[in-house]
N, C-alpha and C positions, 0 to 999 in steps of 0.2 A: 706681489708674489714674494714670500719669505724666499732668504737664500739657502733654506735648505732644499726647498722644490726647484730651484736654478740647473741648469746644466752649467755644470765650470769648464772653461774652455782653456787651453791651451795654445797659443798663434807661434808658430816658428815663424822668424822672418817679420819682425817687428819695428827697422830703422826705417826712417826715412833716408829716400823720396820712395820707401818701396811700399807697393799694393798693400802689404799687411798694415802698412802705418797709415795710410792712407785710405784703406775700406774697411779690412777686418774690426780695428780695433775700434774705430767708430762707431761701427754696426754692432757690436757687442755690447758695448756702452748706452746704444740708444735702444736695443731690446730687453723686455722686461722679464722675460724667461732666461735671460742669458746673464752669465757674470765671469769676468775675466782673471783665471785663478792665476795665471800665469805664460809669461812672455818667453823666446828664446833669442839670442842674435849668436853672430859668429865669437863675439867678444865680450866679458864683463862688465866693461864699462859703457857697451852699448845697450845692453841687457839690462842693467840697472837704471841708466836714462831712460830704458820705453817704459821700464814697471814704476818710475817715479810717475811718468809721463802721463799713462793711462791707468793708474790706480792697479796693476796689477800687486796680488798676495804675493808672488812669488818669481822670481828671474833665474836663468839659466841659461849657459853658456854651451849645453853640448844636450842636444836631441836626446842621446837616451834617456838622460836624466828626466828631462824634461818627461817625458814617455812614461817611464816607471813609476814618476809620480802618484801615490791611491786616490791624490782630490781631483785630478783634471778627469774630467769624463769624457772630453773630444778633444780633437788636436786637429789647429785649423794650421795648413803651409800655402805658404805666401810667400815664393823665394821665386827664384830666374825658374823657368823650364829645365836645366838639366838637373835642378838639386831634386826635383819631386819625385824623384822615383828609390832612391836613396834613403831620403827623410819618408817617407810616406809607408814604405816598405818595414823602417824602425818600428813606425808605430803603430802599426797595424802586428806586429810581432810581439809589439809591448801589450796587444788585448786591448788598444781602443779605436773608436770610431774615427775616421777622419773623413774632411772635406778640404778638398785638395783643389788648390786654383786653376785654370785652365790656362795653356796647353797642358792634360796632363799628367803629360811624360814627354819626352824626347821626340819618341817615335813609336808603332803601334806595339812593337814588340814588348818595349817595356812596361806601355800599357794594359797591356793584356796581363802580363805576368801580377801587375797588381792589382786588377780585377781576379785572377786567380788566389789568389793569397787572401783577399776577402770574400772568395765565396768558400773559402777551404775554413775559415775561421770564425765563417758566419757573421761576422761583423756590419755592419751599418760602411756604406761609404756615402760621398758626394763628390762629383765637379762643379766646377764655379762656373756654369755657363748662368751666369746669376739674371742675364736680360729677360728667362723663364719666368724669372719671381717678378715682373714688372704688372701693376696691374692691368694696363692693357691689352699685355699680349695673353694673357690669361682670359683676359673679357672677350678679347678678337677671335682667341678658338674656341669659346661656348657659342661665340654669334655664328662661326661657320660650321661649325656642327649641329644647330639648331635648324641652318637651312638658311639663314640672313641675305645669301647671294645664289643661293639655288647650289647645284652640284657645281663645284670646283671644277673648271678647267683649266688655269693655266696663272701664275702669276711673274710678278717680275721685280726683284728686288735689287736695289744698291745702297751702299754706304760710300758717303766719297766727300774725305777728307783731306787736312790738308795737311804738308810734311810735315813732323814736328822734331824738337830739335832733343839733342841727346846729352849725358854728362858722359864724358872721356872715358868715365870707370863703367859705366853702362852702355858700352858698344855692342853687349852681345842683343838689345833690343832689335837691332837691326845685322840681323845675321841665322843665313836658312840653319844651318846646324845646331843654332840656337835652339829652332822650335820658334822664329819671331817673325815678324814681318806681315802684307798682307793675309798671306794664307793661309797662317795658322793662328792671328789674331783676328781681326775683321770678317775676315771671310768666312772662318769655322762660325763668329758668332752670329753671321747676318743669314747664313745656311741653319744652323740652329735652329733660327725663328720659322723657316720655312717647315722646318722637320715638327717642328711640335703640333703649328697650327692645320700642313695640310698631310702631312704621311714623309716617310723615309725617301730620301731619293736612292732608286735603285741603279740607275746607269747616269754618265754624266760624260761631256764631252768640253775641256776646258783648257785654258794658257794661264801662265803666270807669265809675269814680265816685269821688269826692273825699267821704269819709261826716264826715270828721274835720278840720275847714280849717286848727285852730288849730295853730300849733306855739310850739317853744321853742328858743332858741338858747342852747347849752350856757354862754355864758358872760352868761346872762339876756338878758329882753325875750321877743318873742313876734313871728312873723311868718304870713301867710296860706300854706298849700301850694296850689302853683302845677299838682300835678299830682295823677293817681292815686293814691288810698290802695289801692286797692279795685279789685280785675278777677275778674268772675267769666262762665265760657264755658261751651258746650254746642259738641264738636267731635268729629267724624266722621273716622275716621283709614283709610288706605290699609290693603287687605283687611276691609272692614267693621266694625271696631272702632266703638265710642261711648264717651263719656264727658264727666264734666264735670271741669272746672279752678273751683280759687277761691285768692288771694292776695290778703292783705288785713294792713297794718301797723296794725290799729286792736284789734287781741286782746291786752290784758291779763288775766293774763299769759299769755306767747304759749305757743302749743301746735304751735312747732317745721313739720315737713315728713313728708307721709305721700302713699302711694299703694298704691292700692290696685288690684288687677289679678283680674276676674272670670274664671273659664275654663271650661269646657262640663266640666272634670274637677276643679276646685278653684278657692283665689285664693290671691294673694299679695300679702306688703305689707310695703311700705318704711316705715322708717321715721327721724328726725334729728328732736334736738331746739331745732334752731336752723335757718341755714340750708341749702338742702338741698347748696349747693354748696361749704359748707366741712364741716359736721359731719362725724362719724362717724354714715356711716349702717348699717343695720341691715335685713337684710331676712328681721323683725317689732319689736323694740323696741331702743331704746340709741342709741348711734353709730350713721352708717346703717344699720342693722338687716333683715334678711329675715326674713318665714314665710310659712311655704307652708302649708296645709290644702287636704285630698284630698276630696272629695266626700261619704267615708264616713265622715269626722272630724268629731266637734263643735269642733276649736279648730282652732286655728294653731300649730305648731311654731316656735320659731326657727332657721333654717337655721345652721351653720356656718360660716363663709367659708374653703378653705383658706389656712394661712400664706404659699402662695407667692405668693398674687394680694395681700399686703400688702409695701411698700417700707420697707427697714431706713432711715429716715432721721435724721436730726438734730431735725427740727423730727416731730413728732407728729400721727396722724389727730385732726382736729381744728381744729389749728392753719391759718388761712389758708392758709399756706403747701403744706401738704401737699399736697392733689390739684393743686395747680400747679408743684410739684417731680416729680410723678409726669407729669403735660402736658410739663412741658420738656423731661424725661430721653426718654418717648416721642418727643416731634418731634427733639431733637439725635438719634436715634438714624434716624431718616426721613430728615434730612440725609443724614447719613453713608453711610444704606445707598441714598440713590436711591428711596425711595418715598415713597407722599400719606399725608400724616396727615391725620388725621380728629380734629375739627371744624377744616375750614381756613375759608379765606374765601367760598368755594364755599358751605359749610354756613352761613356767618353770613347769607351775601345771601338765603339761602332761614327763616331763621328773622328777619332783619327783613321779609322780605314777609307773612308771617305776620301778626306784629305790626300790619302795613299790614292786613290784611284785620281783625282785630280794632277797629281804627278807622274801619274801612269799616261793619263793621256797627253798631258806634256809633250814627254817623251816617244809616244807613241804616232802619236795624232793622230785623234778618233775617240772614236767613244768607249767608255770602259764602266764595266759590272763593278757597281761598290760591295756586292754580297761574294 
């Protein structure tokens, strides 16, 4: 593809060890629709390392700039949770599309407010719940929507990994006000997979829990965690489904992402051995993996995926980068052609309210209406 038909992309939030350096800019690099006009960082000198770094045209030190630019066509932010509603807000003001990482915003208010501001300006949005873009979990909701296990009754999903350790300057990872911890990372994206493949959960009855306070900071000492290790739910999903969720970074060693889908004619089940929203998943064991069993099977099969629902890319299933090279190539392509992609900000304001009812019932205890 000539780089006149390219989408040019903008990435705020470009240093390492952070998401933008570590998925964005990869995945830009290994898709062939996509080409990287320009980087931002908090600093000059860090700005002009990422654009030596990854071939970017152009570097910038301060958002709007970067914003106003006429060649960037989209603007990808890749920063902590509380910059994204600040930076996202810029650019969406500056008249272009963006794809904003997940969590994200803070909290639902100011998520809302930036789904507001893109439906006022018509603009194109995304979230980065990028484990959407994986081919399996895409293959897994055609098989249960074709009927693969009969009518859905009931499933049961967990991710459950193990503590991992922090840099000093990056403590807000692990801090509720953040927007971090299990149940606004893991937990939103292991409920995520539940939401796309069997329906919204409408009511939901859940704890969060801190089981494991101590941590370590990767370059030694030891600090308290400030938020969820631990979310485990009991949730009722549109069309009568049931099931429960568990996410928990306290499993050594961890035992990856799995789900599992009951059906009045069989089940099926996902499955990754890390996280669920970068591995290869599998649907029954490996990369995300699939299997399906039939009523009148003792086991589980592994299902196939065909070749074409996988993306010829640079960087590999697996690789961060992957299902967000395959999220960008889909949304530059929603651009182009005039239509909504999916998960936009629309879908984020409805899986932080979620989230919101999940801390309602905390608090409450009992079950609570996520609508």
């Amino acid at each position: 593809m000539s780089d006149a038909n390219k989408v040019r992309i903008g990435v705020v939030g470009a240093s390492p060890p952070g998401f933008g350096d570590r998925a964005h800019l990869p995945a830009i690099q290994s898709a062939e629709g996509l080409t990287l006009e320009a980087v931002c960082t908090t600093r000059e000198s860090t700005a002009r390392a990422a654009a030596e770094k990854w071939g970017a045209r152009k570097w910038y030190s301060n958002v709007e700039e970067l914003c106003a630019d006429p060649d960037v066509d989209l603007v990808t932010v890749a920063v902590r949770p509380r910059l994204h509603y600040p930076l996202t807000m810029a650019a969406l003001r500056a008249g272009k599309p963006v794809y904003c990482e997940w969590p994200l915003a803070l909290n639902t208010g100011e998520a809302r407010k930036m789904a507001e501001l893109a439906g006022q300006t018509g603009l194109p949005t995304a979230v980065g719940l990028q484990g959407r873009s994986a081919p399996a979990v895409a293959w897994a909701r055609r098989l249960v929507a074709e009927g693969a296990v009969g009518k859905p009754l009931s499933f049961v999903v967990s991710q459950m990994l193990s503590k991992f350790e922090v840099d000093s300057d990056r403590s807000w990872l692990v801090r509720h006000e953040e927007a971090s911890g299990a149940l606004f990372v893991a937990f939103a994206h292991v409920v995520d997979s539940v939401r796309l493949i069997l329906g919204d959960v409408e009511s939901i009855c859940a704890r969060q829990l801190t089981l494991s306070p101590d941590g370590s900071y990767s370059e030694g000492g030891t600090f308290e965690w400030k938020t969820a290790d631990t979310v485990m739910a009991l949730a009722e999903l549109s069309g009568g489904v049931v099931g429960t969720a568990y996410v928990s970074n306290t499993t050594s060693p961890p035992q990856g992402y799995s789900l599992r889908i009951i059906g009045e004619d069989g089940q099926m089940l996902l499955e990754a051995p890390s996280y669920y929203q970068f591995s290869p998943v599998r649907v029954s064991a490996g990369p995300l993996q699939v299997s399906v069993g039939r009523r009148d099977s003792d086991r589980l099969e592994a299902v196939e995926i065909p070749a074409e629902h996988f993306s010829q890319l640079a960087v590999t299933e697996g690789h961060s980068g992957y299902n967000v090279a395959r999220a960008l190539t889909a949304f530059a392509g929603a651009i182009r052609d005039g239509g909504r992609f999916r998960p936009d900000f629309r879908d984020g304001v409805d899986l932080h309210r979620l989230l919101d009812a999940v801390m309602t019932s905390e608090e409450e205890g009992g079950w609570v209406s996520c609508f």
